[in-house]
C-alpha positions as semicolon CSV with decimal commas, in nm:
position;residue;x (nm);y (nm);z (nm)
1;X;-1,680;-1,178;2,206
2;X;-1,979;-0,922;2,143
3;X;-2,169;-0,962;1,820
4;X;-2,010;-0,822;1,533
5;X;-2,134;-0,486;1,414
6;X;-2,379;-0,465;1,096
7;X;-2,294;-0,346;0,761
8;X;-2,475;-0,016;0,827
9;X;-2,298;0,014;1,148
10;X;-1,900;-0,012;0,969
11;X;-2,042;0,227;0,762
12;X;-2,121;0,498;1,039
13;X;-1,878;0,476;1,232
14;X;-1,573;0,460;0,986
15;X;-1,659;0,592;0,634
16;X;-1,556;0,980;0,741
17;X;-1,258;0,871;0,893
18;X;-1,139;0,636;0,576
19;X;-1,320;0,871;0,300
20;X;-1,057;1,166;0,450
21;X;-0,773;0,911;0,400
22;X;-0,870;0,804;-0,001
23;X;-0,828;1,248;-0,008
24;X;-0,495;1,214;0,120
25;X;-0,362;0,905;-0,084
26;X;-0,541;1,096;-0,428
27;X;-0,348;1,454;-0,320
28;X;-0,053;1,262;-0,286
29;X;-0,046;1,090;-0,590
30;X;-0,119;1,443;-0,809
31;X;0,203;1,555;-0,579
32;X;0,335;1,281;-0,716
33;X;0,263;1,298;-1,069
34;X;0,296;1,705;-1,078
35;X;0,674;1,696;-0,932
36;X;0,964;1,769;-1,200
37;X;1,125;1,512;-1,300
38;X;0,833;1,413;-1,564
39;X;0,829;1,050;-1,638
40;X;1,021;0,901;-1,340
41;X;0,849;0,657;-1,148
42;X;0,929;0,510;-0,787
43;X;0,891;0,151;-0,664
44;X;0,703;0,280;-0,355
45;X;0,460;0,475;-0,557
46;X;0,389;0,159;-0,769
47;X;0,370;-0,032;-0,458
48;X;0,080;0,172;-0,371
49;X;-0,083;0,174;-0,669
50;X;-0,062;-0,181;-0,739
51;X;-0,175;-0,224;-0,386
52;X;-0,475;-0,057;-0,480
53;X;-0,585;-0,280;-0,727
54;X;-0,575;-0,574;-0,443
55;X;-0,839;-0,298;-0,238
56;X;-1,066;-0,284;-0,518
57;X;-1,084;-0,660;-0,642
58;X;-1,329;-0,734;-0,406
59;X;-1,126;-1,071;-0,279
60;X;-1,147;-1,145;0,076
61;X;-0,830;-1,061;0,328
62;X;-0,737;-0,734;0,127
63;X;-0,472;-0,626;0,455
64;X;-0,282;-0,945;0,393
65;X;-0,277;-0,942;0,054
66;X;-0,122;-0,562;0,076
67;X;0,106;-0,618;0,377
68;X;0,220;-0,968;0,169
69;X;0,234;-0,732;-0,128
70;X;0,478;-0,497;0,032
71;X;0,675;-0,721;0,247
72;X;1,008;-0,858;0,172
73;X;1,033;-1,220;0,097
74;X;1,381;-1,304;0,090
75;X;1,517;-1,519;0,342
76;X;1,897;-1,456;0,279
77;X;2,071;-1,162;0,479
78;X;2,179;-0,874;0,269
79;X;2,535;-0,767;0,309
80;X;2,474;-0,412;0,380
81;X;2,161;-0,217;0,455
82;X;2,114;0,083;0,218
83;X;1,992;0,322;0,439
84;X;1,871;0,312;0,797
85;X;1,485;0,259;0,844
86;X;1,263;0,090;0,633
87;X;1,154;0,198;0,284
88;X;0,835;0,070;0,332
89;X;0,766;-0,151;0,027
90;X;0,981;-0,331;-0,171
91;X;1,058;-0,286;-0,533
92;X;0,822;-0,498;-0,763
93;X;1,072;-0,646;-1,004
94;X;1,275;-0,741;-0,715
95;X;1,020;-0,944;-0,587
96;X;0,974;-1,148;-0,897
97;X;1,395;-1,239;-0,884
98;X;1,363;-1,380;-0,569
């Protein structure tokens, strides 16, 4: 394995790249919040969000924390699949009933 890369180095070669995807996730959450049905939430959107706060607490291993976040921790089968494809983050609440 090479050396790893310096601080200053990250910061060159990645910040445009990452500061265009912090755009995207802020346009999408004032989609988000501008749609019409005023006041409705969805658990994906506060997936992300809460997700978010794990980015900025400055703790170590932020990726696992999100993926661990948004991963499904039930070990029992489900009876029936509600859709096909995977939503992508699982409902808070449901998390805390398991």
């Amino acid at each position: 394995m090479g050396t790893p890369l310096t601080k200053q180095a990250v910061a060159d070669l990645y910040f445009l790249e990452h500061r265009a995807k912090v755009l995207d996730l802020a346009a999408f959450l004032d989609r988000f919040d501008r749609a019409s049905e005023p006041g409705a939430d969805d658990f994906r959107v506060q997936a992300l969000t809460a997700a978010l706060g794990l980015v900025l607490d400055g703790q170590p291993e932020r990726a696992r924390r999100v993926l661990e976040l948004w991963s499904d921790h039930s070990t029992q089968p489900i009876e029936r699949a509600p859709m096909k494809g995977a939503l992508g983050a699982m409902p808070l609440d449901a998390r805390e009933r398991r």
